[in-house]
C-alpha positions in Angstrom: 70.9 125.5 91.6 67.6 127.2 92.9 66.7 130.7 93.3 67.8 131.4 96.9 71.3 129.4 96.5 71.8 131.6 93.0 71.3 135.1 94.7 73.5 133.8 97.6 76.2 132.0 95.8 76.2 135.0 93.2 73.9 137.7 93.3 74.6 139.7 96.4 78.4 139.1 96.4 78.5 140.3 92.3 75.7 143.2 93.7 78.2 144.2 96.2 81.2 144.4 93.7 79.3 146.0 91.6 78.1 148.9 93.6 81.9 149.1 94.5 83.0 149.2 91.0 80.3 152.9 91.1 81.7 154.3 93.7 83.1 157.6 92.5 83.4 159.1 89.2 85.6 156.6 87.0 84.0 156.5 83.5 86.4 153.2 83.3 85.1 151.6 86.6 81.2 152.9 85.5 81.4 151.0 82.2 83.3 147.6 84.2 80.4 147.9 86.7 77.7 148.0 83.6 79.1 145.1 81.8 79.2 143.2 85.6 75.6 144.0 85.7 75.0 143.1 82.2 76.7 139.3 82.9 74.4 139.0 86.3 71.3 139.5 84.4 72.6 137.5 81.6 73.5 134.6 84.5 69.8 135.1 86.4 68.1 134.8 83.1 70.4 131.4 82.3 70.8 129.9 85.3 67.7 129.9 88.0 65.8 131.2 84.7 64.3 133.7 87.2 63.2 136.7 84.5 62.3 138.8 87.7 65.4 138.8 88.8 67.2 140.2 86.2 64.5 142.7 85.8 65.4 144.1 88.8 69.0 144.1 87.8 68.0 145.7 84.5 66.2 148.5 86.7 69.3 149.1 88.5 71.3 149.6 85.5 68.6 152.0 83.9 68.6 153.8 87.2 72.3 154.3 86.9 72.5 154.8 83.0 69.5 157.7 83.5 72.1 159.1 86.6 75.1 160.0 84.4 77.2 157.2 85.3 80.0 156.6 83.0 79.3 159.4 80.6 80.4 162.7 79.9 78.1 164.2 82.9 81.0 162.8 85.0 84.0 164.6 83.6 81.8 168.1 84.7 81.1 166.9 88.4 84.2 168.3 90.8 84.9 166.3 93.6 84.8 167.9 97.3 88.9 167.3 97.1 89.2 168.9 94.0 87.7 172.3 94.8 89.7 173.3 98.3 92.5 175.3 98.7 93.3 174.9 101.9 96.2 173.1 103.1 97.0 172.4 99.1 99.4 173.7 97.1 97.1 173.4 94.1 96.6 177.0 93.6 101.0 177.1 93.3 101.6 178.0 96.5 100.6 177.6 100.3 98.2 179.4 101.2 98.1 180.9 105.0 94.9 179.6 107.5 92.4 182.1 107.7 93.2 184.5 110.6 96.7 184.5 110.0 98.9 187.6 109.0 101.6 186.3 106.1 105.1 186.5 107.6 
């Protein structure tokens, strides 16, 4: 298997996947999407023996390691679903739409 056929057989579908499994704030799904990373530079440096290629893979792991993925700069970060209050009953009740006198 040559260079081209490895990144199209397996590289861009396990990049895709991968960039899936970081979608988000899942510490569980973070640390999957590092080990998927770790087995495609672990199969570009085995297969094609292409050491650029899982340089680049490396990079992108560093990148997201030196982001926060998977740590515990994730459990801090608030979604834009988790702070609303309107038309929720998170805050124990349902609040009224702005402009509206409560009945």
């Amino acid at each position: 298997m040559d260079l081209l056929q490895s990144w199209v057989v397996v590289g861009v579908p396990g990049v895709v996947i991968t960039a899936g499994l970081f979608a988000g704030r899942s510490k569980l799904r973070a640390w999957i999407g590092y080990g998927a990373l770790a087995a495609l530079m672990a199969f570009f440096l085995i297969v094609p023996a292409d050491v650029l290629s899982a340089a680049a893979l490396g990079l992108v792991a560093v990148g997201l390691v030196a982001s926060g993925r998977g740590t515990g700069a994730d459990d801090a970060y608030r979604e834009h679903h988790q702070g609303r209050r309107r038309f929720t009953t998170a805050g124990g009740a349902a609040q009224p739409a702005p402009g509206t006198r409560d009945r």
